[in-house]
N, C-alpha and C positions, 0 to 999 in steps of 0.2 A: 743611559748611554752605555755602549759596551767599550769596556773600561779595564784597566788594572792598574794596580800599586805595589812597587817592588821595592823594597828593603834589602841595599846591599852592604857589607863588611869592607872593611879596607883593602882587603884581601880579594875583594871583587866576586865572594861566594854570595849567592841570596841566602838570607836569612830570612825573608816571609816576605809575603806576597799575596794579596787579598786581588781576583781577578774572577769576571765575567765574558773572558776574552777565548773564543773556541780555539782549543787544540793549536796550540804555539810553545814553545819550549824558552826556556827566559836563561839565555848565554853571560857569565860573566860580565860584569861591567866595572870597570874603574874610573871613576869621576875625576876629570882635568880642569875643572871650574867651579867655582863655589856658588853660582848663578848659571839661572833658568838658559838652557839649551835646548829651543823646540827646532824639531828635525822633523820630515817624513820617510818614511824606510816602508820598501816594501816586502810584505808577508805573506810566506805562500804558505797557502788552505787549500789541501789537499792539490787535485788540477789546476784550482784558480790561483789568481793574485789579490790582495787584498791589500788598501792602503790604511797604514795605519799611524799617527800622530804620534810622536814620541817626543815630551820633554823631561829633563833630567837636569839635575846637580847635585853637586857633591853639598854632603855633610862637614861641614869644617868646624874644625879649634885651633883657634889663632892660624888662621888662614892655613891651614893645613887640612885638605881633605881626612877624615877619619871615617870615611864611608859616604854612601848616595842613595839617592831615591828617583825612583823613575816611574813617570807616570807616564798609559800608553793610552790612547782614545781611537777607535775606530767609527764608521760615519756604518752605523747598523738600521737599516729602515725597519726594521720589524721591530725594533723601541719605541717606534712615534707613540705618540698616546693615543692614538685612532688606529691604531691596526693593533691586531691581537694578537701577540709575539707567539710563534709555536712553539718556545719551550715554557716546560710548565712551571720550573724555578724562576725564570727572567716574571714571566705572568705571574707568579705567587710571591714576587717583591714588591709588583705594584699595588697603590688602592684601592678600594674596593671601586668599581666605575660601575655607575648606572646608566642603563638603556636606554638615549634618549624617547623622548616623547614619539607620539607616533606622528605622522603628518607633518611634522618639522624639516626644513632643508636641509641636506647637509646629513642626514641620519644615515646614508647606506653610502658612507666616505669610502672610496678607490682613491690608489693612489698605485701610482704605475713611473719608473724610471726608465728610459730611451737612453741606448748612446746615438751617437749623431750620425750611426750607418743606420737609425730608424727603431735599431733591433732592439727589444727591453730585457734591461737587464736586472728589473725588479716588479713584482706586481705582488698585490694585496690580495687580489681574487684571482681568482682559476682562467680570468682570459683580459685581454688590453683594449684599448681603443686601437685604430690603425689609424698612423698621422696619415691624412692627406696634405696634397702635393701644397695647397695654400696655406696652410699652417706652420708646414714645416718650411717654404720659402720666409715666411714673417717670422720665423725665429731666429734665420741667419742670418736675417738684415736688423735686428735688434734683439738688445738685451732687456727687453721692458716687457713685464709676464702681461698677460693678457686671457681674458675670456673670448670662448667657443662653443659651438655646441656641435658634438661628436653623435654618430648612430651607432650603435653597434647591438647585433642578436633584435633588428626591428625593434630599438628602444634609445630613446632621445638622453643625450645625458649633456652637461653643464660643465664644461672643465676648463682648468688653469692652469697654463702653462708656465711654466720657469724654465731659463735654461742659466747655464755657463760654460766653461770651459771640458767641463768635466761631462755634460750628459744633458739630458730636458728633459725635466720632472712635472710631472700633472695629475693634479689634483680635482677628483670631482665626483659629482653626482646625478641620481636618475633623476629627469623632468617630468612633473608628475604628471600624467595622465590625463584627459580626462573622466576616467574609470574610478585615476584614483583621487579626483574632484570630488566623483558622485561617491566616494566614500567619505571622503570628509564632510559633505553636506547632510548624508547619513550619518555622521556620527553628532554632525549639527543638528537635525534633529531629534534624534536619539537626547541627546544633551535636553533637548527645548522639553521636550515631552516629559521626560523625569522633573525638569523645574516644572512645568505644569503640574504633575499630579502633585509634587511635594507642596505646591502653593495651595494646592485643593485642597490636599489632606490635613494641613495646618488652620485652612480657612474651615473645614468641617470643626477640628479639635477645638478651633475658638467658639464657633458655635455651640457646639455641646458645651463648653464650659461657661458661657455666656446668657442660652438663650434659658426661659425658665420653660418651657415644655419643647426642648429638643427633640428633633426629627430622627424616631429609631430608627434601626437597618431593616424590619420589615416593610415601611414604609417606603423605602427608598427601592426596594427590591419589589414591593408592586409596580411603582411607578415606571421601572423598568418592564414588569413581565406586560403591564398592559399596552405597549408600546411595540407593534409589531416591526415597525420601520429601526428600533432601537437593538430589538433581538435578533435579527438579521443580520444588524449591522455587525454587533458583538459578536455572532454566531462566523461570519465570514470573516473576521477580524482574527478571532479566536482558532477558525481551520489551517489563516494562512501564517500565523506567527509561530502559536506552538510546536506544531514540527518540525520549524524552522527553530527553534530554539532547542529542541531535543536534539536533533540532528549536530546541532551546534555544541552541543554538553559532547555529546557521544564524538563528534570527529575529534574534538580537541585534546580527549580523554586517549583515544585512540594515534593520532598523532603524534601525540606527547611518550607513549607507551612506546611507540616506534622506533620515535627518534633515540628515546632513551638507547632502546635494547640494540640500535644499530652502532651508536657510540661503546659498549658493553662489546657487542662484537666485534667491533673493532679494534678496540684495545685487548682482546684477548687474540685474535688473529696476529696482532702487533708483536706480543708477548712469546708468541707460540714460533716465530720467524726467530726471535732475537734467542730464547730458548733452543734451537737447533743451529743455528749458528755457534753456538760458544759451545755447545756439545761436541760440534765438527773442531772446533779453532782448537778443542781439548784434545782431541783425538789426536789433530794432525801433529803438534806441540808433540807430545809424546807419550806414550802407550805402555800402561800399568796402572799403579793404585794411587800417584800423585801427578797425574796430571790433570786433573782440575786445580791442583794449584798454583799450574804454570801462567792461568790465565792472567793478567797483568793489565793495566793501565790503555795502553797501547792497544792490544785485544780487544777490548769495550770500545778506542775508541773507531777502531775498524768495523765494531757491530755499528757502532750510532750512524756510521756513514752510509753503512747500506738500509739500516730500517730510518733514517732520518729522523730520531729520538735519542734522547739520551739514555743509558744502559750500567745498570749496577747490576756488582756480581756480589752476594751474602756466602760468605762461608757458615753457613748455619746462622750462627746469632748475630756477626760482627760482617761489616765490610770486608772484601777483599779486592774489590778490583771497580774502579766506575769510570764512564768517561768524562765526568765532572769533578774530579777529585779536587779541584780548589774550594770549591762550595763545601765538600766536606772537611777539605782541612782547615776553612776557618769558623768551622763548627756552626755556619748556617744548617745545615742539614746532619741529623746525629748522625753515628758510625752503628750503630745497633740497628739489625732487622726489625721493620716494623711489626706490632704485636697482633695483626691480625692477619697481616701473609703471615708470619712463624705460623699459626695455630694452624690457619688453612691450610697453608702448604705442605707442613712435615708432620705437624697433630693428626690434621682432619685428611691428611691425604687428598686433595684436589687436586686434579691436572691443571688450573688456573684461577687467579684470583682476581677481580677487580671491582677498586672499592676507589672512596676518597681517603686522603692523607691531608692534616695538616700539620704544619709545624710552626710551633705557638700562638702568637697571633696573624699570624699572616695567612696568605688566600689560604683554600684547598685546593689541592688540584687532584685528577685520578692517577691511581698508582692501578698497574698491571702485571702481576707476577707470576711464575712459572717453575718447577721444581728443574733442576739441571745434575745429571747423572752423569757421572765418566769414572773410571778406573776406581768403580768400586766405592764415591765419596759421592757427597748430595749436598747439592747448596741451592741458592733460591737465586734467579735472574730477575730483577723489576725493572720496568721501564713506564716511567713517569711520562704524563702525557696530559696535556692542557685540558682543563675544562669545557665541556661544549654546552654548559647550561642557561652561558647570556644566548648563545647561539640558538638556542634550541628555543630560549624566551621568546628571542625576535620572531623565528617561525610560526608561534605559537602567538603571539600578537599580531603579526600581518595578517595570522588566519579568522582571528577573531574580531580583525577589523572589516575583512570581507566579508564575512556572517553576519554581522553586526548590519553592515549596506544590506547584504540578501535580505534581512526579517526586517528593517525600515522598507524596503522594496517591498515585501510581500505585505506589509500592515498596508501600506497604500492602496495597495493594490486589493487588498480584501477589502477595504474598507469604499473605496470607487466601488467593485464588485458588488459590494452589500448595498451601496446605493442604489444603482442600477439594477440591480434584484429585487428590490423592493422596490420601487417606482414600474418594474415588468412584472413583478407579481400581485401587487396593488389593485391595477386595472380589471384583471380575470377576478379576483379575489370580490372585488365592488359587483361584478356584474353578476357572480354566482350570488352576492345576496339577496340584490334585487329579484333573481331570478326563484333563490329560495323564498322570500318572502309571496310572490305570486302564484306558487304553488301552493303554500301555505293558507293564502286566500281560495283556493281550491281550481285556481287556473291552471292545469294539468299542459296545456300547451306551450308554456313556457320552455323556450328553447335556449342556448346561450352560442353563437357563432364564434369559432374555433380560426383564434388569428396567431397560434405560434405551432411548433411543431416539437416540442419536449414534455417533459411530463405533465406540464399545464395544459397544455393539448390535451392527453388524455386524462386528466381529470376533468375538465370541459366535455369530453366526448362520455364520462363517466357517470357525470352530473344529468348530461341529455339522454341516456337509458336507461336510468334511473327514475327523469321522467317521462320515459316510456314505458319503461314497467308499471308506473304507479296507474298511469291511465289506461293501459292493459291491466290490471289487477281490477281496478275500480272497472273496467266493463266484464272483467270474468264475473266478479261482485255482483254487480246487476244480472247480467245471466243469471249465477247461483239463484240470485233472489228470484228473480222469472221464474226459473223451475221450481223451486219452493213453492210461490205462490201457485204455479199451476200444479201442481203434487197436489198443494189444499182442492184444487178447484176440484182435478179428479179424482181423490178421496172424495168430496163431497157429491159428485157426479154419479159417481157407481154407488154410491148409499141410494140416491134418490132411486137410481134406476134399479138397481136391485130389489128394495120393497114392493115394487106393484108388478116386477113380474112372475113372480110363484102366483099371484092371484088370476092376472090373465091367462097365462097358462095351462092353471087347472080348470077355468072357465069354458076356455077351447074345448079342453079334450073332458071334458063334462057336454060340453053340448054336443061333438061327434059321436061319445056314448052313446047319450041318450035316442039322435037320429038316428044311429044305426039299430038300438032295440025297438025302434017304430016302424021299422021298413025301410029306412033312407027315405023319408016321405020330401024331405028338403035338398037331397043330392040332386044333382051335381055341384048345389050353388053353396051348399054348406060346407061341404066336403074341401071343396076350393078356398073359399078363406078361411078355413080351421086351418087349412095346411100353411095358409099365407101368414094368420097371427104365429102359429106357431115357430116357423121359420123367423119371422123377426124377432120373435122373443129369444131364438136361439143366437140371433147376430148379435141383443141387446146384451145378452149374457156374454156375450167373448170380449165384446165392447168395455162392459163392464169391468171384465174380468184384465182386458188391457189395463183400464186406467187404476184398476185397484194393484197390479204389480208396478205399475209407473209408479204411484203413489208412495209405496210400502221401500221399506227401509231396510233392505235381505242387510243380513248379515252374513259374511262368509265363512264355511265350513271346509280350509283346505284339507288336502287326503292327496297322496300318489296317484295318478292318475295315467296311465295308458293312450297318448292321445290318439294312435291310430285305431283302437276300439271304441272309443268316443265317438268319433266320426264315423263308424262303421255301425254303428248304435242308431246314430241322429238319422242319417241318412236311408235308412234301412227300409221304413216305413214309407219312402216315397216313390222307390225304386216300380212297384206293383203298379200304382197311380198313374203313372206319369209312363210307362213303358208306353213305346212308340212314337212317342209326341217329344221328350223330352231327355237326353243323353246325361246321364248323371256319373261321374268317372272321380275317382277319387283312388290319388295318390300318398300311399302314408305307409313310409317301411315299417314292418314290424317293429323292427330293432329299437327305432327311435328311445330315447329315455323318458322315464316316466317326470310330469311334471306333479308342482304340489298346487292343487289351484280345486274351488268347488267345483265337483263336476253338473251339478243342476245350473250354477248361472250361468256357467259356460258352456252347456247344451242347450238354454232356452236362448239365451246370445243367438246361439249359431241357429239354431230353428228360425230367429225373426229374419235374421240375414237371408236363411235359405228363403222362408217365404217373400222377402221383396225381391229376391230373384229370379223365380220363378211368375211373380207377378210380373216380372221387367220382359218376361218372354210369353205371352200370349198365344203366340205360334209355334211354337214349340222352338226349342235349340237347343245348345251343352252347357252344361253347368259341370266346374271342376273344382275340386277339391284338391290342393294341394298341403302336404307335410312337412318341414323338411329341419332338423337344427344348422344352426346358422350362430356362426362362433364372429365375434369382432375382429377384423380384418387389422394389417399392421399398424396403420394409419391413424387408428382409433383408439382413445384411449381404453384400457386393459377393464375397466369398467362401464358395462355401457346403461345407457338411459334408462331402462328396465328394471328398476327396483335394485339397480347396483348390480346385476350377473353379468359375467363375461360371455355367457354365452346360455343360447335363448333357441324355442320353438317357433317357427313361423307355421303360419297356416293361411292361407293366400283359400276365395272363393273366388272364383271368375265367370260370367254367366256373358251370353250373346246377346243379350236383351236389347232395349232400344238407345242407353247410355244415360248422362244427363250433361246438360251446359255446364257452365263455372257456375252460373249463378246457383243455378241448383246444388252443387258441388259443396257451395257456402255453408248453405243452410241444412246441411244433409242431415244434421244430427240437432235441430232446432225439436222441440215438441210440437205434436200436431200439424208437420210440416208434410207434405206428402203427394209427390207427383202421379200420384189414381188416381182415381175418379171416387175411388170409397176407400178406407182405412182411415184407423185413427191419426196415422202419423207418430205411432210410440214408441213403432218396432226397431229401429235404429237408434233408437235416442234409450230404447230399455238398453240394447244390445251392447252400446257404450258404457252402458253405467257399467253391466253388469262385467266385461274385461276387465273394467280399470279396477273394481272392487275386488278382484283378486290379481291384479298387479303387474295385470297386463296395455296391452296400449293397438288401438285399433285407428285406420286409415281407411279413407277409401280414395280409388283413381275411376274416373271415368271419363267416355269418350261418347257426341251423340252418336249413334247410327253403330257406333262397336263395342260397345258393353261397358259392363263395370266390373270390378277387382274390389273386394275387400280385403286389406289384410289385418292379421292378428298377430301380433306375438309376445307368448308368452316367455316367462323368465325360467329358469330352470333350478332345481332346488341345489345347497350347496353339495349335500352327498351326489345330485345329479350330475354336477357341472364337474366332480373329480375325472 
């Protein structure tokens, strides 16, 4: 309670007085009774009035007063034991009080005083309830306190009213939520789960201590990894907790940091006000080299009034001025500057100090202090100021009660998640095995029907090109193998045919010999089929000579190569032949860059190409030749399909001839395939081999009735492509 006791002389002087009672001056008193006189007198504080309780009596011997004592009580709401008094001496006399529990009623106590114009003229917090008109009629029709429940700032509160003559007092609390339900159920949880594992981990420890071949932690750690539904679960458990729990280390760490440093600046900002005040109060006092010493009692307690703290002034080591001087004169508080403002403020030279003080056993509270300069002299200004660390606790525990709910909310929820993930991953997961298994049995048709649209989608879409590759590979396979085996057949083919025709041959032109040194006794009829065997021994021999390049195995011999003179090379030889009948036009800038590619396969290439085009034209028509480099377009990536070069030769043949269907189109490059009437059908199928073997890559477009298009292109060397 705020309070004081006064010790007076017969003479009516005080001789001591032990007081917790702000800024009142304690006048004479002479005692006329030897027994208790309670009176109320009113005392004015500053602007205000203030009622204060006054009993007194005189000290007697043998009925004769020989002095009195007076004790004075004032009705101070910021001593209740639930409101935290804002000075830091009243707060460092009380116990140490702990922070209620969280979730308990009654923990975030308001208490707010009304006089009966409504207006308040006390509150605990920064703002009131507003009585309405039903409340405040049910108070002036009785004096019997009563519960309500008030709104204020869209939040439901619980309050008790008292009144009397004097004012209506109300007392109350926030209703909790139900936000802040689901935090308690979360922290009920929370709660369950830790007795959970701690029942586990005890029932594991008796196991191991109990069983005689206990279950290791590898054992337990398969059990887990072979369990896909279990690792999902942990895994989604585990995404949605942890950074919920980081998050939670770090705001709280962060918070905490804040709040500190904003309390720190506050109390230095506090310091730094009361600080140029009493420099101005010195100045205005009077002006030379002692007036800081004019500062006085009175001075401090005009600073306390405008910073709303209490204000000591150190004349270097020793008090010289406070606006609490009863607390120091009855040696609660020593008269010596504390030993870490001295060092800071006059040793170490700092503009401001603030730290904790206590003084012996009792609370800490923070001290804030400031050097003060005037007329030439320096002393220190502190100003003591309440602890804000239960304060700061509280923030710091509501916040970690709603972190607490958020990671109980997000384990649920991963862990729902992880179910659901796994029972929709499950199903796709099943059907790719079945699906792998059937391909496995060499059913390459196996497909698997695409029912979500995220990544299981495309690995479902992944799994089905996959098996389409494999049954594309496995029919490239079978081709390879086709042509292998037809390679064997025309190697074997051109063996056979080869040996007996040197023999017929030279039998021919032996027997034309010999009829011609007879006289031709046998022309015309010999002469005739000598010319006829011979002629087909010369088709047998090209024949041959087709299936023995189909067959053979070139290896390639690149070299810099000039393609416009290649073509000018190839083509050169037909030009005489074919004049009149046939338009042979070939376009190919000089400039062109030289490729690295052999120039024999890629001339006997382009010779089979030109003869199926020339064969495709019976009647004659044009045949072109086109050149041209041809660099990858923006579109494209910077490497293209072409043995890796960004930029490549094309070579386009185009002929009038009579075209082919699609179906033809299919088979273009089969062996032995061959829209004449006579050829082997090898000529396209060498011509491809022989691009690709030096690293290029060949097409053809055709159309019936308007020709065909070959194209070729080649890759260009890397000094080329600079």
């Amino acid at each position: 309670m705020t309070s004081a006791i006064e010790l007076y002389g017969a003479n009516g002087r005080l001789v001591d007085r032990f007081s917790n009672l702000p800024e009142y001056t304690a006048a004479p008193y002479f005692a006329t009774s030897c027994s208790w006189e309670p009176v109320a007198e009113v005392s004015p504080f500053g602007s205000a009035i203030r009622q204060v309780l006054r009993a007194s009596r005189g000290i007697c011997e043998r009925g004769r007063p020989i002095g009195a004592i007076v004790v004075r009580a004032m009705l101070d709401y910021r001593t209740l034991p639930f409101i935290s008094s804002q000075s830091p001496y009243l707060e460092s006399l009380r116990p140490n009080r702990e922070a209620r529990a969280e979730g308990v009623f009654g923990r975030d106590v308001e208490f707010v005083v009304y006089g009966w114009s409504r207006a308040p003229l006390f509150s605990s917090g920064t703002s009131v309830w507003p009585l309405p008109d039903r409340v405040f009629e049910r108070m002036v029709e009785s004096r019997e306190p009563f519960w309500d429940e008030l709104e204020r700032d869209e939040r439901q509160y619980r309050v008790d009213f008292l009144n009397d003559r004097g004012g209506i007092y109300a007392l109350g609390y926030p209703v909790i939520t139900w936000f802040g339900h689901v935090i308690n159920m979360a922290e009920l949880v929370t709660l369950t789960g830790v007795l959970y594992l701690a029942l586990l981990l005890g029932a594991t420890l008796f196991n191991l201590l109990t069983s005689r071949t206990p279950a290791s932690g590898r054992a337990l750690l398969r059990e887990v990894r072979s369990s896909f539904y279990r690792k999902l679960f942990l895994a989604f458990w585990a995404v949605a907790v942890v950074p919920v729990a980081i998050l939670a280390i770090g705001t709280r760490t962060y918070v905490a940091a804040q709040l500190r440093a904003s309390t720190e600046e506050a109390a230095a900002r506090t310091v730094t006000v009361a600080q140029r005040l009493v420099e101005d109060y010195a100045s205005l006092q009077q002006r030379g080299p002692g007036s800081l010493t004019t500062i006085d009692d009175q001075i401090m307690v005009l600073v306390r009034r405008a910073i709303d703290e209490d204000v000591n002034l150190f004349d270097r080591d020793h008090l010289q001025a406070t606006s609490a001087r009863d607390l120091f004169a009855t040696q609660l508080l020593p008269m010596r500057t504390p030993g870490d403002v001295y060092k800071t403020i006059l040793l170490d030279r700092m503009p401001t100090f603030v730290g904790e003080e206590q003084v012996g056993d009792l609370t800490a509270y923070r001290l804030a202090a400031a050097p003060v300069r005037a007329g030439g002299r320096e002393g220190i200004v502190t100003v003591p100021l309440t602890s804000r660390q239960q304060e700061i606790e509280l923030q710091i525990d509501e916040l970690d009660r709603r972190v607490l709910s958020a990671a109980v909310l997000f384990s649920l929820l991963g862990a729902a998640i992880g179910y659901w993930m796994a029972e929709r991953i499950a199903d796709p997961v099943n059907r790719l095995t079945r699906a792998t298994h059937r391909i496995a049995r060499g059913d390459l048709d196996a497909r698997i029907a695409t029912t979500s649209t995220d990544e299981l989608r495309r690995l479902v879409e992944d799994f089905n090109r996959m098996a389409e590759d494999l049954k594309r590979q496995r029919a490239e396979l079978e081709h390879t193998q086709r042509i292998e085996a037809w390679a064997d057949m025309a190697r074997q083919v051109a063996h056979d045919i080869k040996n007996p025709l040197t023999p017929i041959q030279l039998s021919a032109e032996h027997a034309r010999r010999v009829n011609i040194d007879r006289g031709r006794p046998l022309s015309p009829v010999l002469d005739e089929c000598v010319n006829a065997i011979l002629t087909q021994v010369k088709l047998l021999r090209q024949i041959a000579a087709e299936f023995s390049s189909f067959a053979s195995a070139p290896k390639p011999r690149p070299e810099p190569t000039s393609v416009s003179a290649l073509l000018q090379e190839v083509v050169e030889p037909y030009r005489a032949g074919l004049e009149g009948r046939v338009t042979i036009e070939v376009n190919a800038p000089p400039d062109l860059p030289a490729v690295n590619i052999d120039r024999t396969l890629f001339a006997r290439g382009l010779t089979n190409i030109i003869e199926n085009a020339l064969h495709a034209m019976p009647g004659g028509g044009k045949l072109t030749i086109t050149a041209r480099q041809q660099r990858a377009s923006s579109g494209e990536p910077k490497q293209s399909s072409v043995s890796g070069f960004s930029r490549t030769v094309v070579v386009e043949v185009s002929d009038t001839g009579v075209g082919m269907d699609a179906d033809d189109l299919a088979r273009i490059f089969e062996p032995y395939f061959s829209t004449k009437a006579t050829g082997t059908g090898l000529g396209l199928t060498i011509a491809k081999r022989n691009v690709e073997l030096i690293g290029g890559t060949i097409e053809v477009r055709s159309q019936r009735g308007v020709g065909t298009t070959v194209v070729i292109t080649l890759p260009l060397g890397s000094s080329a492509a600079l």
